[in-house]
C-alpha positions in Angstrom: 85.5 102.5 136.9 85.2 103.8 140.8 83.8 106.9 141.5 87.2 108.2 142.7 88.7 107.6 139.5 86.3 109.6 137.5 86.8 112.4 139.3 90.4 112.2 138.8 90.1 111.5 135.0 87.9 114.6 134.7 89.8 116.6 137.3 92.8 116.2 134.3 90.9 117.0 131.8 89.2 120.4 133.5 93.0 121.1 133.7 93.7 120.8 130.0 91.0 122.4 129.5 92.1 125.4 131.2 95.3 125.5 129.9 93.7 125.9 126.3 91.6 128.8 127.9 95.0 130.1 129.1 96.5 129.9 125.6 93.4 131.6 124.2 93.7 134.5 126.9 97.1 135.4 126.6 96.8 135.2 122.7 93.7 137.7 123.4 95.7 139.8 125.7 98.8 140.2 123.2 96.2 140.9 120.5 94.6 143.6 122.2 97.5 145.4 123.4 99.5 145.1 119.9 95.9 147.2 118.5 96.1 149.4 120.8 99.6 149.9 120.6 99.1 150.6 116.4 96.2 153.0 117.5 98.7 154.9 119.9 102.0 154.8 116.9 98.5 156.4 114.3 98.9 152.8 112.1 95.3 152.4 112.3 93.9 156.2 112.4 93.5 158.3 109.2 94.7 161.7 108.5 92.3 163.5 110.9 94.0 161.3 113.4 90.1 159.3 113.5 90.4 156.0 114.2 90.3 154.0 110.5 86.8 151.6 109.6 86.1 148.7 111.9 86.6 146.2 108.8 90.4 147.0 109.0 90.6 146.7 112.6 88.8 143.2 112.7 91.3 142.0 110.0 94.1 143.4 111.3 93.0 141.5 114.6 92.3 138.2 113.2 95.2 138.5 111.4 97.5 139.1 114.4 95.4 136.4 116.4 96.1 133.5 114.1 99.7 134.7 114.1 100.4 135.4 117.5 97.6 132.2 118.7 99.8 129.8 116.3 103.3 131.0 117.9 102.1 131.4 121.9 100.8 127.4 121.4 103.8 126.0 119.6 105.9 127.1 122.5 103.3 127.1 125.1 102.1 123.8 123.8 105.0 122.0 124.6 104.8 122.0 128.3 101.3 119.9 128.2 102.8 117.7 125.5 105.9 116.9 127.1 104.3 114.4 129.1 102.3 112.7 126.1 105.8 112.4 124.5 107.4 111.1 127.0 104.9 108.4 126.8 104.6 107.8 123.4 108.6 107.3 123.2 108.1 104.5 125.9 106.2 102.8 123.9 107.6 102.9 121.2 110.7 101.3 123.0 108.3 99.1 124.6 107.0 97.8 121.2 110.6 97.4 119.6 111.4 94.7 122.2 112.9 96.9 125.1 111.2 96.0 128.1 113.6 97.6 130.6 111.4 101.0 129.6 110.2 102.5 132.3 107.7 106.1 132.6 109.0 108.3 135.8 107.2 112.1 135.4 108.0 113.2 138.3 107.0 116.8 140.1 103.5 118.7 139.2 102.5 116.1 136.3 103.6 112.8 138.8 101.7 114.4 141.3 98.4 114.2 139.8 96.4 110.8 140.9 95.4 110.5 137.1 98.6 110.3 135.8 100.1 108.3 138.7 98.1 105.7 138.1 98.9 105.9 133.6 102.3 105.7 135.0 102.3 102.4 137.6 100.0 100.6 134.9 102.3 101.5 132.3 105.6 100.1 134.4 103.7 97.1 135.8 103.0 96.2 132.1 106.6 96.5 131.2 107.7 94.4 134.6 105.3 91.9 133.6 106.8 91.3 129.7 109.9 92.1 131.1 109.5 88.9 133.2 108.0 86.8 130.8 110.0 87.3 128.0 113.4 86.4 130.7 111.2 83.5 131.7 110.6 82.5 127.9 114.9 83.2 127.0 115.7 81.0 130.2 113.3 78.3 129.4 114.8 78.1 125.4 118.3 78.3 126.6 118.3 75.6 128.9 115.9 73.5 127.0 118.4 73.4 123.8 121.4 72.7 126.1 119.7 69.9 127.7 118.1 69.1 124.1 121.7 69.1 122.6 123.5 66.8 124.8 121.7 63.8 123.8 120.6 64.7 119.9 124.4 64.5 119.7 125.1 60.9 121.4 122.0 59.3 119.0 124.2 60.9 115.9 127.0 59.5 116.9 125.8 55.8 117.8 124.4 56.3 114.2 127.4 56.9 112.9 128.7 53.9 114.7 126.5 51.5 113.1 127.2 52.7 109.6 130.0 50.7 109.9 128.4 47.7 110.6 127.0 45.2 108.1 123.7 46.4 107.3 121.0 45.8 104.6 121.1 48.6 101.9 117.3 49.5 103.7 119.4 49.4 107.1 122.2 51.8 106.1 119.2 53.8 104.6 117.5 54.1 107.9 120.4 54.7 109.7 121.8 57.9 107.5 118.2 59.0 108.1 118.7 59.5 111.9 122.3 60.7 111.9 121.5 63.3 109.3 118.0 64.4 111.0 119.8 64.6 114.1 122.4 66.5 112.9 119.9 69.0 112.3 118.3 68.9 115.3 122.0 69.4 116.8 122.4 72.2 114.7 119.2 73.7 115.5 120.0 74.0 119.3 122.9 75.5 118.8 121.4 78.2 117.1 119.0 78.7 119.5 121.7 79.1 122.1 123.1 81.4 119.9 120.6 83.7 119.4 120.1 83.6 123.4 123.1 84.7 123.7 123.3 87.4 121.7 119.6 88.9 122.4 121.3 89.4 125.9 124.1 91.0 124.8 124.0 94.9 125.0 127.3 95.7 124.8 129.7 94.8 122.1 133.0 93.2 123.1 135.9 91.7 122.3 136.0 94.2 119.1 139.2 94.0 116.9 140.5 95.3 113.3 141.0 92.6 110.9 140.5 91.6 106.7 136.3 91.3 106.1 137.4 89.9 102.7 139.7 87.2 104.2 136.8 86.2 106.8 134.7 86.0 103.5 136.8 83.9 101.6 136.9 81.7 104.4 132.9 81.5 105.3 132.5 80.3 101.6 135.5 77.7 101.9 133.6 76.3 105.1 130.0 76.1 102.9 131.9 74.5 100.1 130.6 71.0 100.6 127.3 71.9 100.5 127.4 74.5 97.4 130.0 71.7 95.1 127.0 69.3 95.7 125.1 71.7 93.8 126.9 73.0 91.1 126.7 76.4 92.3 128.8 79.5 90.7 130.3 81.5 93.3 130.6 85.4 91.5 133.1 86.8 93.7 133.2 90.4 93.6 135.5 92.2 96.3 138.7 94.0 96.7 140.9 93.7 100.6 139.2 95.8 103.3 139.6 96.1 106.9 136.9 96.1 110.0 136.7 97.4 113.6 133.9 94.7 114.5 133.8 91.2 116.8 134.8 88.6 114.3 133.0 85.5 116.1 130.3 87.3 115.6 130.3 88.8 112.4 131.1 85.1 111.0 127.8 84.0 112.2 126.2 87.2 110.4 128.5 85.8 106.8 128.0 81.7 107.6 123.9 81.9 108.2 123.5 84.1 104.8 125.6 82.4 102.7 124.0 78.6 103.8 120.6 80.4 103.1 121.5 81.3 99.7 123.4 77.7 99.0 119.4 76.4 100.7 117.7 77.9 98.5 119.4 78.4 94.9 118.3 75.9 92.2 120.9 73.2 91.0 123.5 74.6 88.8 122.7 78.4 89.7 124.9 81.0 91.3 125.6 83.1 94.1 127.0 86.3 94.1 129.3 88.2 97.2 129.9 91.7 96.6 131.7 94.4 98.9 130.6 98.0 98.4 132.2 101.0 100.2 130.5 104.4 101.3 131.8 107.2 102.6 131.2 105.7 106.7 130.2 102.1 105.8 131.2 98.9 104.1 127.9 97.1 102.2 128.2 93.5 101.7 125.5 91.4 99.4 124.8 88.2 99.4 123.0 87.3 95.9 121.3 83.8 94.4 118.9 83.0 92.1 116.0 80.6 93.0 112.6 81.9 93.9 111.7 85.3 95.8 110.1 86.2 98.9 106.8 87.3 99.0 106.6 91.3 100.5 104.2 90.2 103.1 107.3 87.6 104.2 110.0 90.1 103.7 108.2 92.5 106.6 108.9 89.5 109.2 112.1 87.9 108.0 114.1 88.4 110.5 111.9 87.5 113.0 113.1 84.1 115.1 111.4 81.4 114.2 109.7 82.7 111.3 110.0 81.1 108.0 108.5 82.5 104.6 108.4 78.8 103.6 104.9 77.9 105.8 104.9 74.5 104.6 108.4 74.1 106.1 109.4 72.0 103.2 113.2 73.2 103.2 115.8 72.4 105.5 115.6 75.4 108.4 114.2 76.5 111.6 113.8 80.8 111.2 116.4 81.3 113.6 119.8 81.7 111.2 118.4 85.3 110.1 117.4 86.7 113.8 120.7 86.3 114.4 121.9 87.9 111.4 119.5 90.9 112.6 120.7 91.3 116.1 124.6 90.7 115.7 124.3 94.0 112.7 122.3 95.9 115.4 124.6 95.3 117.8 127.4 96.5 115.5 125.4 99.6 114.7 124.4 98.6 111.1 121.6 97.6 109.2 120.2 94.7 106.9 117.8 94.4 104.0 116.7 92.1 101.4 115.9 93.0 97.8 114.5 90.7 95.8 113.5 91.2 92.0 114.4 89.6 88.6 114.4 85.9 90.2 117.2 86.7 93.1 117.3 87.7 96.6 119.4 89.9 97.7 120.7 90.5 101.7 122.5 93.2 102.4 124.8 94.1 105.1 125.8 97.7 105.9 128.6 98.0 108.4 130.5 101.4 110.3 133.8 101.8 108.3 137.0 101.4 110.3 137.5 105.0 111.7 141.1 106.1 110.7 
């Protein structure tokens, strides 16, 4: 550390020092003129109009100092703190993922060298994960559309040849590659999904229409893949309306419901409930199967992260980012329950406002 910046760094903390002093003079000040005042008004003098024992007086005046000390800093104690605050709310934007916060004091506090330079090194942090992370979205973004384009011919030359005469091995091998690739055509398109709406901050193209119909519907679209398994679909809803983006809110219903399909045992069930508060609509997503661990229902709904390390099932931790950021950007909020051998995600949702 330079010479120069030691002197600032102590020159800011002389000053906080004195502020404290300042608190602890004024709190001495009001103290001493409120006894005085009681001496004047003959609170603190006896009869004879003699001043009263020196034991009263000292508790009265520690009494009145804690009192008066505690209310003279909260108020006071705001003005040094407002800065630290400031700070700390940065932060705290900068650590949930918004890297367009920026720290701009301003007048007596922006002035001082010390905190000039808190506040460059602060914004030159942000710039710099700003940066990277648009670096990092570009890179995925076009690397999954360029990725896609050819996944999808090598399916469909393998679909091609399905139709040729080939050995039972043969046909083997060949449902092998269209079905992996499949996958790997699915898993770009989620990625460019989830690009997309990470860098959405607005929400558009909103419209009123029947959450239970777009329900219905999700399930019918999944139906291959849950009739495969003998699954038991316990519907559980009556007809209600949202103010939300529809495209959007079907990816939210089509990634949960293929998770639950994914992971419930042969023969289980999955339930679909819609619950109603007084401002939102709750909707659950149920099935049986195994539950997830606490320490992997912390980072769920982090992309790319899957509670299944081995990476044994079919899935690529990005279905349930997206679930996360098209609720935030609908002002709601989703959880997961599990207990009792199900899972449980639930979706809560701003009511239509009528």
């Amino acid at each position: 550390m330079k010479k120069q910046e030691r002197q600032h760094r102590m020159a800011l903390t002389l000053l906080f020092t004195a502020l404290v002093l300042v608190f602890m003079l004024i709190t001495l000040l009001v103290v001493g003129f409120l006894i005085y005042l009681l001496i004047r008004l003959d609170v603190l003098t006896g009869p004879d109009h003699t001043v009263i024992s020196a034991g009263r007086i000292i508790n009265v005046f520690v009494l009145s100092a804690l009192v008066i000390g505690a209310g003279i800093t909260f108020f006071l104690g705001k003005i040094p703190m407002k800065p630290v605050n400031k700070l700390i709310n940065q932060m705290n934007r900068l650590a949930a993922g918004d890297y367009r916060a920026r720290i701009d004091y301003g007048g007596f506090w922006g002035n001082h060298p010390t905190v000039a330079e808190l506040t460059d090194s602060f914004n030159r942090m942000a710039t710099e994960l700003q940066s990277t992370e648009m670096l990092r979205s570009d890179f995925i973004n076009n690397f999954s559309h360029e990725f896609k384009t050819p996944i999808v011919s090598i399916a469909g030359f393998a679909k091609l040849l399905k139709h040729e005469q080939l050995t039972p091995q043969q046909t083997e091998y060949v449902k092998i590659i269209e079905e992996e690739s499949l996958r790997l055509s699915r898993m770009a398109t989620n990625v460019l999904n989830l690009t997309k709406v990470e860098n959405q901050t607005i929400l558009t193209d909103v419209s009123t229409f029947n959450l239970s119909e777009q329900l219905r519907d999700s399930v019918l679209l999944l139906a291959e893949k849950w009739e495969q398994k003998g699954l038991e679909f316990v519907v559980d809803f009556v007809e209600c309306d949202i103010e939300a983006n529809e495209e959007l809110l079907k990816q939210v219903w089509i990634n949960l419901l293929d998770n639950a399909v994914k992971f419930s045992p042969e023969g289980g069930a999955v339930e679909l409930h819609i619950g109603e508060g007084p401002k939102t609509l709750r909707v659950s997503v149920t099935n049986s199967g195994g539950e997830i661990a606490p320490e992997h229902q912390k980072r769920i709904f982090q992309k790319f992260y899957q509670a299944d390390e081995s990476h044994a099932s079919e899935g690529n931790g990005i279905g349930l980012a997206i679930v996360k950021r098209v609720t935030d950007l609908h002002g709601g909020e989703v959880f997961i329950q599990c207990g009792g051998g199900k899972t449980t995600f639930t979706v809560e949702l701003p009511k239509v406002q009528k």
